[in-house]
Residue, then its C-alpha position, 0 to 999 in steps of 0.5 A: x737305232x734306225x735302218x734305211x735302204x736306199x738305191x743310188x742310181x748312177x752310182x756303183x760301190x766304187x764310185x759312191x765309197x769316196x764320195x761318202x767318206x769324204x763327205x763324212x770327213x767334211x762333217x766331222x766324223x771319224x770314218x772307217x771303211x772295211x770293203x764295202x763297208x763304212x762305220x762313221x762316228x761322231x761323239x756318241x754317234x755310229x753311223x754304218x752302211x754297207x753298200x752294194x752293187x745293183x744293176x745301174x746304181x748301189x743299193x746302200x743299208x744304213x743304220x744310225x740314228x735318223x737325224x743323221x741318216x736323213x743328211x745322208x739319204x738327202x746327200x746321196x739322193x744330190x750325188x745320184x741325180x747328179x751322176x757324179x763320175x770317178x776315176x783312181x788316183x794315177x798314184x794310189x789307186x784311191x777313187x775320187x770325182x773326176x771333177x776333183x783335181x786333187x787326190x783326197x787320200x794321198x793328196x797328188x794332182x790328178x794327170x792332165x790326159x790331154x794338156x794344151x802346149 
């Protein structure tokens, strides 16, 4: 097993848990979140992180095997440079990207704050 740190500048906890998990989902494993704390497993893979607030971005701890931490590290290494911005769902409170319309946990359309009549 290997262990990585990895600062997601651009990024704070709050904002990168969503995207990991969803990420995770996309690719086939099964993810469990505790506070700032994710367990992802796949088969006989168990991938965990902890991610942690730090000045302008998170510092992110994985362990796992490397193949499938270095998908990881390359995937948020995109999302950091990118900046993505989220924002909670109006009805469960649940964090996603702003350029998402759809509520990944609870599946409600994000509300329009300014609708052309």
């Amino acid at each position: 097993m290997s262990e990585k740190h990895l600062f997601a500048k651009n990024l704070m906890c709050n904002d990168v848990m969503p995207l990991l998990v969803g990420w995770f989902s996309e690719h086939g494993y099964e993810v469990n979140t505790v506070a700032n704390r994710i367990d992802a497993i796949m088969g006989n893979v168990t991938l965990s992180f902890l991610i942690e607030d730090f000045g302008k971005g998170c510092t992110i701890r994985m362990s796992g095997p490397p193949e499938h931490i270095q998908k990881v590290v390359s995937y948020v290494s995109q999302i950091s440079e990118l900046g993505f911005e989220t924002a909670p769902c109006d009805y469960c409170k649940v964090s996603f990207p702003k350029n998402q319309v759809q509520c990944p946990n609870c599946g409600a359309f994000r509300k329009t704050k300014n609708m052309r009549v």
